[in-house]
C-alpha positions in Angstrom: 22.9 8.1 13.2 22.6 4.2 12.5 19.7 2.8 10.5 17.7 0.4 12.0 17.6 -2.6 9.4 16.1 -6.0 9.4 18.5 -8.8 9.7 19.7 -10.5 6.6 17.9 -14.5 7.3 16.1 -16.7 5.9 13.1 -15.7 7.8 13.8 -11.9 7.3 13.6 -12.5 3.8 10.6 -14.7 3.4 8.9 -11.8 5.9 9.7 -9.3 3.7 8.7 -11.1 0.5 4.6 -11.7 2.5 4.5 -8.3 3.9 5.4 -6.8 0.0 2.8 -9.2 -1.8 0.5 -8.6 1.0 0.1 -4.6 0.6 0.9 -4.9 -3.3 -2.4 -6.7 -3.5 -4.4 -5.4 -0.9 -4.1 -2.3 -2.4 -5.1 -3.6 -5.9 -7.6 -5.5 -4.2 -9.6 -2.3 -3.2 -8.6 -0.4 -6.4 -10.3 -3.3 -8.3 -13.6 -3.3 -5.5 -13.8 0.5 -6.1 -13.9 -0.1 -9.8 -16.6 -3.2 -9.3 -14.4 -6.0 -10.5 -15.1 -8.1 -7.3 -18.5 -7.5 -8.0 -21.2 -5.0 -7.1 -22.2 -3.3 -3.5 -23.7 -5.9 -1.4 -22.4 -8.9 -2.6 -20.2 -10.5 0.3 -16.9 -9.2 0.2 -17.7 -6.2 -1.9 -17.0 -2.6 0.1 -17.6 -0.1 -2.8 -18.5 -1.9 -5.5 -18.4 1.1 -7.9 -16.1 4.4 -7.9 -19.1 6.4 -7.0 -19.3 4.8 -3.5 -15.9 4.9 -2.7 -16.0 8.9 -3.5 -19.1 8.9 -1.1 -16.3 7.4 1.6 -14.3 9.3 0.5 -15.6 12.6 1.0 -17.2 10.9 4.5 -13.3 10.6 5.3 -12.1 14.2 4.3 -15.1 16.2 5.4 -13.2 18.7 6.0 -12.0 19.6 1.9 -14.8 21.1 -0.5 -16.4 18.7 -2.5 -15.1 20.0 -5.9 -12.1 18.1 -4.8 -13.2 14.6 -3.8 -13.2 13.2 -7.2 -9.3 14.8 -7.9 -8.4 13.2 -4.4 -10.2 9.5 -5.3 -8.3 9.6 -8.7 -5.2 10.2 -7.3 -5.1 7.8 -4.1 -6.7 4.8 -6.8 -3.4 6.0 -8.7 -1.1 6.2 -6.0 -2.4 3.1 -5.1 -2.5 0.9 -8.5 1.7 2.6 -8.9 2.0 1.3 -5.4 0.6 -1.9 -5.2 2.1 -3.0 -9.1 5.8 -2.0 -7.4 5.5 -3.5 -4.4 4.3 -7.0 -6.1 7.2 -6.8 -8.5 9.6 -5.8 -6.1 11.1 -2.9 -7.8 12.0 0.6 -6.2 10.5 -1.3 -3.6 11.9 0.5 -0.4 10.6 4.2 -2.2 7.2 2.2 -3.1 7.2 1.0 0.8 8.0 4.5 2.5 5.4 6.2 0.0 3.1 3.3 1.0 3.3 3.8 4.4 2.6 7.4 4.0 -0.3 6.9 2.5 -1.5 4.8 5.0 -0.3 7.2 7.6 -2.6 9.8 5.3 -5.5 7.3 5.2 -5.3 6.3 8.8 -5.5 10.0 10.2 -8.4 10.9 8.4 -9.8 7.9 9.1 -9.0 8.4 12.6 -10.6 12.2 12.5 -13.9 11.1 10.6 -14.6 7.9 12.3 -12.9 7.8 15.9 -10.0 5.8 16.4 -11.5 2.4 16.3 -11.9 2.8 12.1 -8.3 2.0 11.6 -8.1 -0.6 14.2 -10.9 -2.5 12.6 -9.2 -2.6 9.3 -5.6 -3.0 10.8 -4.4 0.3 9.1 -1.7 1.1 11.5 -0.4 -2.7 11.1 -0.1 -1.5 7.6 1.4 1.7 8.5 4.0 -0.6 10.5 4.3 -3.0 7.7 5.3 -0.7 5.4 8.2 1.2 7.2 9.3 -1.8 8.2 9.6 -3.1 4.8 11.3 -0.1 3.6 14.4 -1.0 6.1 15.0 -4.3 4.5 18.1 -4.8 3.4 17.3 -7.5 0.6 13.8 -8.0 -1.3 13.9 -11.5 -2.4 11.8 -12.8 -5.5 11.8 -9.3 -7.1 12.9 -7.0 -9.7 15.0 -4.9 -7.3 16.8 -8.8 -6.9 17.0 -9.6 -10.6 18.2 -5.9 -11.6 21.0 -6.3 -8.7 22.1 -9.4 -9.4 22.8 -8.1 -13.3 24.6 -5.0 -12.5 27.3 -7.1 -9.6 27.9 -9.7 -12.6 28.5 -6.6 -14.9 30.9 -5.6 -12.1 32.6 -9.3 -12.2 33.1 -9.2 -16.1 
């Protein structure tokens, strides 16, 4: 079975380099809203504003799981997500940080989906992040990153 890849270009590679930095910090963007460091609910911009609104949402989004777990299920997606986002903006491991991203996404965007109605995770372009994010993890090269600088070391090892 052949693996679909994206083709090695400039363009490829400048694409892949946006899409990474783009989810990297969009999801420490809303790890750092939930924990009020863009400020506090209502201000423009702000969607949680503190951790205790984004485990209201959260529990709105997973209705369906008792409410003893909401808080273990907010600390670990604000994990996944801070693990995530720090790997993808470094640009190391970065095709396992951008399949685990994407099902994350996937996770987020069905329940989404199921609590809200389809148009949820249209509004806030989920599935384009869903797409991003599998897309990414076909790329053959991740310029400007770790992954890059660790590669380049262990092929001039090789050389020596």
């Amino acid at each position: 079975m052949d693996t679909m890849t994206v083709k090695d270009s400039k363009f490829a590679s400048y694409a892949s380099l946006l899409l990474r930095i783009g989810l990297g910090f969009g999801f420490l963007s809303a790890v750092a809203d939930r924990l009020g460091l863009w400020g506090t609910f209502g201000q423009p911009n702000v969607e949680w504003g503190n951790f205790s609104r984004f485990l209201e949402y959260t529990h709105t989004l997973n209705w369906y799981l008792p409410a003893g777990t909401i808080p273990t299920l907010g600390v670990i997606a604000t994990g996944a997500e801070i693990i995530f986002g720090l790997l993808l903006v470094v640009g190391w491991h970065t095709r396992a940080a951008a399949l685990l991203s994407g099902l994350l996404l996937l996770a987020f965007g069905m329940a989404m989906t199921l609590a809200l109605g389809i148009k949820a995770p249209l509004n806030f372009a989920v599935l384009t992040g869903i797409g991003g994010a599998f897309l990414l993890a076909n790329c053959e090269k991740f310029p400007f990153s770790a992954d890059e600088l660790l590669s380049r070391r262990a092929r001039s090892e090789e050389d020596r």
